[in-house]
C-alpha positions as CSV (number, residue, x, y, z in Angstrom):
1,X,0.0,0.0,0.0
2,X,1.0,3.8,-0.3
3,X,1.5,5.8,2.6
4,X,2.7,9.7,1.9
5,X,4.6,11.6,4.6
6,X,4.3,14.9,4.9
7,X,7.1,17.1,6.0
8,X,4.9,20.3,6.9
9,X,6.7,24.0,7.4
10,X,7.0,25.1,11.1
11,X,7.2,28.3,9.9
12,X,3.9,28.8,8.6
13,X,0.6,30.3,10.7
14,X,-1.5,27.8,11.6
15,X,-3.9,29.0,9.0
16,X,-1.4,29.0,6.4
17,X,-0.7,25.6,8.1
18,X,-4.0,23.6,7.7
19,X,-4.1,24.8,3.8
20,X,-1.0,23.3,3.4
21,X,-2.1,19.9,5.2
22,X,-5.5,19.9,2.8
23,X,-3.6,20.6,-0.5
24,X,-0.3,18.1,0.2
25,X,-3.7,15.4,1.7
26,X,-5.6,15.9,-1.7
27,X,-2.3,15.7,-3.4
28,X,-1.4,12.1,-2.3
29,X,-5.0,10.7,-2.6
30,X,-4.8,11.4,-6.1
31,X,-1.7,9.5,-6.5
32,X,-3.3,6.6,-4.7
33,X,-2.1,7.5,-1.1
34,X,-4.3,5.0,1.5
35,X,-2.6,6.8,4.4
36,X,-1.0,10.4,4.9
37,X,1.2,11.0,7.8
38,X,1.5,14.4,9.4
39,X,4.1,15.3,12.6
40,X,4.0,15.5,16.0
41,X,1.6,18.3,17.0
42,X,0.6,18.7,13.4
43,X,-2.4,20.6,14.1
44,X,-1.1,23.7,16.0
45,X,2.8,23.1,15.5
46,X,5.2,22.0,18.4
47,X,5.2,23.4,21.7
48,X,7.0,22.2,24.1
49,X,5.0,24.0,27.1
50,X,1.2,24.2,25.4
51,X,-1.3,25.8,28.2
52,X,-4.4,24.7,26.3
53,X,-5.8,21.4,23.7
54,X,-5.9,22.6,20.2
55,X,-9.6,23.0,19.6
56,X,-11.0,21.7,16.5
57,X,-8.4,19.2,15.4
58,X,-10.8,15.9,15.1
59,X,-13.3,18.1,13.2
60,X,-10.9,19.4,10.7
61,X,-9.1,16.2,10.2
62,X,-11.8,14.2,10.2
63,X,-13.9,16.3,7.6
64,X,-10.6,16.2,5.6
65,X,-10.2,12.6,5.9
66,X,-13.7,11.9,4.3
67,X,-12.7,14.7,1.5
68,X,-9.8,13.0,0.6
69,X,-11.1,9.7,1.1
70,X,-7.9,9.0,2.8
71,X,-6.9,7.9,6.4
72,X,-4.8,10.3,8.4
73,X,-2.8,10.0,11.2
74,X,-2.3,13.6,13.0
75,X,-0.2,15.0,16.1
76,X,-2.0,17.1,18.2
77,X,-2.8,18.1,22.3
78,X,-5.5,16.8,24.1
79,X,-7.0,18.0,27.5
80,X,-5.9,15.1,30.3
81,X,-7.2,14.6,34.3
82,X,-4.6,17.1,35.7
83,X,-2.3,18.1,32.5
84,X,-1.9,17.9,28.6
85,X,-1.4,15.0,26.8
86,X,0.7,14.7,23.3
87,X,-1.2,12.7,20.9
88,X,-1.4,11.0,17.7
89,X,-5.0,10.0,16.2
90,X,-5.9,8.1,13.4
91,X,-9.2,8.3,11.4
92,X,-9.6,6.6,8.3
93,X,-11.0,7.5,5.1
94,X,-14.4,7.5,6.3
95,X,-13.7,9.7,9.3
96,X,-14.1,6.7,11.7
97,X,-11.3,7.4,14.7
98,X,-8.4,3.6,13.9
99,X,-6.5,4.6,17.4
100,X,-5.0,6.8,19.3
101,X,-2.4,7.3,21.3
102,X,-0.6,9.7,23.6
103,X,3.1,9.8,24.1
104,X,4.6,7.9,26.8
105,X,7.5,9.4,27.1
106,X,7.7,13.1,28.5
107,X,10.7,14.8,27.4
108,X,11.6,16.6,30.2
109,X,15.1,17.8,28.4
110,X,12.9,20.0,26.9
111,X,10.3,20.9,30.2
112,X,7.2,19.3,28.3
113,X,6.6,17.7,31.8
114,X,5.6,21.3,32.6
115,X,2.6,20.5,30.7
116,X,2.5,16.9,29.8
117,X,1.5,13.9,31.2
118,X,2.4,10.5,29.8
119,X,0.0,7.7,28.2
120,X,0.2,4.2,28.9
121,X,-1.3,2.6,26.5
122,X,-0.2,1.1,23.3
123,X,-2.3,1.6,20.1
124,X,-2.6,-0.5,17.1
125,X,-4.6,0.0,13.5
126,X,-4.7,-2.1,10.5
127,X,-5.5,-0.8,6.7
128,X,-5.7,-3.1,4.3
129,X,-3.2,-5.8,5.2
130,X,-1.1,-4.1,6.9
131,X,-0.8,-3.4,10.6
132,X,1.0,-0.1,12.0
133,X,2.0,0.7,15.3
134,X,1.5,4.2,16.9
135,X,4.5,6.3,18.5
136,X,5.6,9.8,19.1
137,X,9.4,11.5,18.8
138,X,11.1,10.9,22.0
139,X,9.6,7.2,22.3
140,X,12.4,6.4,19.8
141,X,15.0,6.5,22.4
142,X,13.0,3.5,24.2
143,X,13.5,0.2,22.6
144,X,10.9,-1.8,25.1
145,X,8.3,0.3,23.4
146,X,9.1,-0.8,19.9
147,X,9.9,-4.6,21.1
148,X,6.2,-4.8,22.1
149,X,4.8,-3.8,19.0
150,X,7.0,-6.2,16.9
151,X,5.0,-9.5,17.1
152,X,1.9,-8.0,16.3
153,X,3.0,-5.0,13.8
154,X,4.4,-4.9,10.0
155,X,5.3,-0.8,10.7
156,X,5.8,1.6,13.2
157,X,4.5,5.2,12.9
158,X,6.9,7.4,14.7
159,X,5.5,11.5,14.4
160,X,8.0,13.6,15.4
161,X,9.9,17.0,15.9
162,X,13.1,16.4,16.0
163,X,15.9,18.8,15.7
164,X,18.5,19.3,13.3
165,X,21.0,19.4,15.2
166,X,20.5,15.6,16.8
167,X,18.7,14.2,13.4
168,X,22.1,11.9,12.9
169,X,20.2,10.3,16.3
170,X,17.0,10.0,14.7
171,X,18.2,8.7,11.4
172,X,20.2,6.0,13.4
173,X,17.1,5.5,16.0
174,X,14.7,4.4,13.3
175,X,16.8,2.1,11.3
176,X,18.4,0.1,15.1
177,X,14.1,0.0,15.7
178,X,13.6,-1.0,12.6
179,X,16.3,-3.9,12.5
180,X,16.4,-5.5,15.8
181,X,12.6,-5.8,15.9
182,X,12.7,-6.8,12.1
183,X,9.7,-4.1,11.7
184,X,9.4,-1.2,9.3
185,X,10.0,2.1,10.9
186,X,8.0,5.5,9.2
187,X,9.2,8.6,10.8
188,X,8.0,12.1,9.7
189,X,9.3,15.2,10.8
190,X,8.5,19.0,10.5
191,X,11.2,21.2,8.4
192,X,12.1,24.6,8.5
193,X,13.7,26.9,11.2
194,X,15.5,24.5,13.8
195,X,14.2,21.4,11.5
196,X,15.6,20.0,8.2
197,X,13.5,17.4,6.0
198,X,13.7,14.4,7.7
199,X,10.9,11.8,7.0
200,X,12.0,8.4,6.2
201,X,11.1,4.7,5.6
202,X,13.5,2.7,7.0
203,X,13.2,-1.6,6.2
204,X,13.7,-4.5,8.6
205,X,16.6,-4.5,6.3
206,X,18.3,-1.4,8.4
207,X,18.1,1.0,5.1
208,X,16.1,3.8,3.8
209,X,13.2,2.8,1.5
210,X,13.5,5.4,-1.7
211,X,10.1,6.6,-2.2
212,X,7.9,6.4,-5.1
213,X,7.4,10.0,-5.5
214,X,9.2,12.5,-3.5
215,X,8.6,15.8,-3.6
216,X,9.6,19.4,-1.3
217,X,7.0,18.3,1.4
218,X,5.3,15.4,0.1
219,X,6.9,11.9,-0.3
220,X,5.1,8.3,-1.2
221,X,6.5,5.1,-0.3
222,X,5.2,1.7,-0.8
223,X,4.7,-0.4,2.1
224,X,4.4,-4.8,1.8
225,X,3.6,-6.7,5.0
226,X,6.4,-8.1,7.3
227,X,8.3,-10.9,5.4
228,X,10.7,-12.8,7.6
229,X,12.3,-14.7,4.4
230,X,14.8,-16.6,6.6
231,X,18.0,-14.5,5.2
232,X,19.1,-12.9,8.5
233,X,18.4,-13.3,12.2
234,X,14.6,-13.4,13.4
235,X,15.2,-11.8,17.0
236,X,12.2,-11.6,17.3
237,X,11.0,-15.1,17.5
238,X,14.2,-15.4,19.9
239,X,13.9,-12.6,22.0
240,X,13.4,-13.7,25.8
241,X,10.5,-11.5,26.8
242,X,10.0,-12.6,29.8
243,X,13.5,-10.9,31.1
């Protein structure tokens, strides 16, 4: 199936913002897209210390979603019991919510746990034949995360807004997830200002998927099932869990 990353401008208002996401959505349907994936905090941009939800996100994305006739999977903050939570949703192309899921891990280098609180729960979809799992930026750092998702998952969604100056991290993060859990890894990331395009598809194999159309903001890749074809080490059929 075709999935399209979208590596949206952090410069841009947030009205300026949402007319990018509809054109670059639009955009990929036509070219066959089945899901489009936005960054962390998509809707309203990244901020690290949010004091309020942004209001109206599941209306405009789900709206969007049945325009399109696509599924989406969006960043965006959600009211929780005491604080914030960071969140990813995904609705699909008939604006029915697939799953969502809030970030476990607070990144406190950066104070969010001034106005986050972590989720503990992991969240799973399916489209088609394919089953992805759900995370968000700093999560990459955590391997148990990404070890729980691999006997049930083809592919990993990681949303993110991560840095320039630490994406040599990120680009190594997704392809170590990717191989020791023989899982595909698809990490988008904002660009502009302190980010640089960074939105990859990295194989069980440990390399970058090229895409079948790439553009400034918009890229497709194809996406097959999890194949373990025997040719290198399953870990995870031989990974101890119970340690």
């Amino acid at each position: 199936m075709k999935v399209a990353l979208l590596s949206l401008d952090v410069s841009l208002t947030t009205k300026a913002r949402l007319g990018q996401i509809k054109e670059l959505v639009l955009s990929a349907s036509s070219m066959g897209a089945s899901l489009c994936v936005l960054p962390e905090m998509s809707f309203g941009g990244y901020n690290a210390t949010p004091k309020e939800c942004d209001q109206g996100a599941d209306e405009f994305f789900t709206a969007l979603a049945k325009e399109a006739n696509v599924a989406i999977a969006y960043g965006h903050v959600k009211k929780a019991d005491k604080k914030l939570k960071n969140s990813v949703t995904v609705v699909s192309s008939s604006g029915e919510e697939l799953a969502h899921y809030d970030k476990m891990h607070v990144f406190t280098f950066a104070n969010e746990q001034k106005s986050f609180e972590g989720g503990d729960v992991l969240a799973n979809f399916s489209i088609g034949d394919i089953r992805f799992g759900l995370s968000i930026c700093y999560d990459l750092r955590f391997a148990e995360l990404y070890s729980l998702y691999a006997k049930s998952c083809d592919a990993v969604l990681c949303i993110a807004a991560w840095p320039k100056k630490r994406i040599s991290t990120f680009k190594l993060l997704l392809k170590a997830r990717a191989v020791e859990n023989v899982t595909t890894l698809v990490g988008v990331n904002w660009q502009g200002g302190e980010y640089v395009k960074s939105s990859y598809v990295a194989t069980q194999n440990g390399v970058f998927s090229k895409p079948v159309y790439a553009g400034s903001e918009l890229d497709i890749y194809e996406i097959s099932p999890s194949k373990k074809d025997g040719k290198s080490p399953n870990s995870v059929d031989d990974k101890r869990f119970e340690l």
